[in-house]
N, C-alpha and C positions, 0 to 999 in steps of 0.2 A: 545713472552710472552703475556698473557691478559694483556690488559690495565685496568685501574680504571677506573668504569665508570665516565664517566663525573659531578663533583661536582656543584652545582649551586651557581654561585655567588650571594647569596639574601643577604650576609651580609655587612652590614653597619650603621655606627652610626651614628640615624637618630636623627636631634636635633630639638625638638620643639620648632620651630621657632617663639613665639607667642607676642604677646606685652609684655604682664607682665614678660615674660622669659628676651626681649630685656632690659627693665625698671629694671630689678632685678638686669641686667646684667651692666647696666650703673650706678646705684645705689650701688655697692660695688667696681668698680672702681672711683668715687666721692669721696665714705669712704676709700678708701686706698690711695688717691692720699693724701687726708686731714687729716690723720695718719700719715703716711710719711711725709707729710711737716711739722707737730707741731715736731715732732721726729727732724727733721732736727734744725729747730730752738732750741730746747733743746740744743740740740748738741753745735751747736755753740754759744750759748749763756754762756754755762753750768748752766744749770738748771735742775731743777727736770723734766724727771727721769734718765736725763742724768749723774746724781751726784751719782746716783745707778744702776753700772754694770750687777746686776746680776737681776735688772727688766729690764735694758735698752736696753741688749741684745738680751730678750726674744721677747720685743712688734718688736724691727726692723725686726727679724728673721720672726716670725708671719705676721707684717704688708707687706712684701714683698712677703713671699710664699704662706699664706691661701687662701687671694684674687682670687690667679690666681687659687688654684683648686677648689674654688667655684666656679667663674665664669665659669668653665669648668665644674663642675659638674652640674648646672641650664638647664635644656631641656635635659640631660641624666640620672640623676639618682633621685630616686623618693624622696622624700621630707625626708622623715626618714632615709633613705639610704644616701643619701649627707649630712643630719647633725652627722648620725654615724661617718664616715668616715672621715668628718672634725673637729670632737671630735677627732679622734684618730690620725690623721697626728698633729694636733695641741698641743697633749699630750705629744707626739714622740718631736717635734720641739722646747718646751718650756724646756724638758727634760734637752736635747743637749745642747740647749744656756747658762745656767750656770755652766754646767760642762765645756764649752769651756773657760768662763770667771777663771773660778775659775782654769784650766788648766793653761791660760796664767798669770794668776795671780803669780804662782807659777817660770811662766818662766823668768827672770831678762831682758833678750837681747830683746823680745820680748814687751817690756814697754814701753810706751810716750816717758820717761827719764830715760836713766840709772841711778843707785845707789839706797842708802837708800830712801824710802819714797816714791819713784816714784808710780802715779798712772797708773793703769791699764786701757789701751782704754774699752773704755765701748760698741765699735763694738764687734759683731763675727767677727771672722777669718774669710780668707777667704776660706780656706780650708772647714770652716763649712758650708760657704754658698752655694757653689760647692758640695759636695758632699750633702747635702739635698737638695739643686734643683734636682740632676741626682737620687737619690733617691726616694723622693716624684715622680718624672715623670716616672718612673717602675712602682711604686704601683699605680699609679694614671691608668696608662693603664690596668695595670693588675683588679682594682677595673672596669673599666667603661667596660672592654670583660665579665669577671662573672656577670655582672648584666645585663647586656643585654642577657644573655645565660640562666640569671637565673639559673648557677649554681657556685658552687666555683670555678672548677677547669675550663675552658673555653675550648675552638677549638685554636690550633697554627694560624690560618687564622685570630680568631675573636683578638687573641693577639697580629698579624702583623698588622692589620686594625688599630686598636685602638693606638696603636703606633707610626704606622708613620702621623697617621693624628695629635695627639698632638703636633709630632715633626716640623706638618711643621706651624702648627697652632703658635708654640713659636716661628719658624722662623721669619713669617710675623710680629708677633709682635714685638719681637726684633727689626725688620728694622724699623716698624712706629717708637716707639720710638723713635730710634737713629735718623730717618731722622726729626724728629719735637723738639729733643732734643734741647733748647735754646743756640745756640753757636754761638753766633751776626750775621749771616747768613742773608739774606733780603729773603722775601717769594719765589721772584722770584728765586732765585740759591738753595735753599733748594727743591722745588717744581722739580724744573728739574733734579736736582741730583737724588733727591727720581722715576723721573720716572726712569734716567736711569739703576737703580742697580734696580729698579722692574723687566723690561725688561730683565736683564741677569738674574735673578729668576728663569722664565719661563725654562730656557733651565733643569737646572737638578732636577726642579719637574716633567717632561716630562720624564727625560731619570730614574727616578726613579719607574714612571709608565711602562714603557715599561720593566725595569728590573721584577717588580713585576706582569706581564703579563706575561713575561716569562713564569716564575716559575710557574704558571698557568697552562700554555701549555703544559709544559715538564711532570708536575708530572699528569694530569689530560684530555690532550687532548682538542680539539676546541669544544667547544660550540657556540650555537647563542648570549650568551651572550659577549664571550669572541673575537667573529668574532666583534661586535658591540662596546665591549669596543679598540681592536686595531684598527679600523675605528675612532672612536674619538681622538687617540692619534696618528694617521696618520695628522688627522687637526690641534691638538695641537700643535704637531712637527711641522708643517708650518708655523704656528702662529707665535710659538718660534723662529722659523729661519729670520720670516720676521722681527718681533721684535728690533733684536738684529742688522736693520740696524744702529738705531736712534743711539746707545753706541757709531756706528765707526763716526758717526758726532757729531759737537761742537753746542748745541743748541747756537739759535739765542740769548737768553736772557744772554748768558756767555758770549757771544761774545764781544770785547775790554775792558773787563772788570780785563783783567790782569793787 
């Protein structure tokens, strides 16, 4: 059977990497860290506008999800196009959170305190926050492959690209967090943990490349691009291998410290 001629791998989302993008970029994670902690104080203080469910809901829903797809839309999508787009997931998201409140309102088991009078947590669920994260990160991929294609509907290539880079870009993230997360820890054992689950990282962003290589190959045939991308992921894979000595030893700095 003919084969397809060979496709050009020229896609990919390319981020302007510029100061003011960096600055912009550390500037709304500053404003969400300092959202999130007045919210947090509300919370446990009970105060305004933690006294009001169906505002209190909305800002945590917002101060937790907008951030991260601006941040992610900043050096992809053009200025008028990222503020559409985070008008509209923020419409979508403020929407949700008082219909959730006022869902759980209704639900008795689901309350602070059972019985008469009991008030309602002025959290989203967690069901809500779950499924508008996985939500918002569909639209978000599918937004940032149509605007770089400049057109609505995209290429399946430009909508796997755009995808699994978010995915792994929220993985990293997730790990910084969790490894700087304050949990009485001393720098030193925090630091070494953090390298050693970095190191096991490596292994299936590799073997994730080399699946998506494949598929390359198979529907498309070798090219010099694709001879040159499994040549980098030949050293990757070594890389990854060598890596993953440090995991099977106890660093020095954990050491007697049981």
């Amino acid at each position: 059977m003919p084969r397809t001629p060979a496709a050009k791998d020229t896609f990919t989302l390319n981020t302007v990497a510029t100061p003011r993008v960096a600055a912009a970029r550390l500037a709304v994670g500053l404003l969400q860290g300092a959202l999130l902690y007045l919210l947090y104080l509300a919370k446990a203080d009970q105060l305004w506008p933690a006294t009001q469910p169906y505002l209190f809901a909305p800002l945590v829903l917002l101060g937790v999800l907008s951030p991260v797809l601006l941040i992610s839309s900043l050096g992809h999508l053009a200025p008028r196009r990222a503020a559409a787009w985070m008008l509209a997931a923020a419409l979508v998201v403020a929407a949700l959170a008082p219909y959730d409140i006022w869902r759980l309102d209704g639900a008795p088991a689901w309350r602070d305190d059972a019985g008469a009078g009991a008030r309602v947590d002025p959290m989203p669920s967690t069901l809500l926050f779950v499924f508008c994260g996985v939500g918002l990160y569909i639209a978000h991929a599918l937004v940032l492959a149509g605007a770089l294609e400049r057109r609505l509907v995209a290429r399946y290539p430009s909508y796997f690209d755009a995808a699994w880079k978010l995915a792994i870009q929220l993985l990293f993230s997730a790990f910084f967090v969790g490894a700087l997360w304050p949990v009485g820890a001393d720098v030193a054992r925090t630091v070494a943990v953090s390298a050693r689950v970095a190191a096991m990282l490596l292994l299936p962003i590799w073997a994730n490349g080399v699946y998506a290589l494949g598929l390359r190959v198979n529907d498309y045939g070798w090219s010099s691009e694709r001879i040159i991308g499994a040549a980098c992921l030949l050293v990757v894979g070594c890389y990854a291998m060598r890596r993953l000595g440090p995991v099977r030893r106890r660093p020095r700095s954990l050491r007697g410290r049981n």
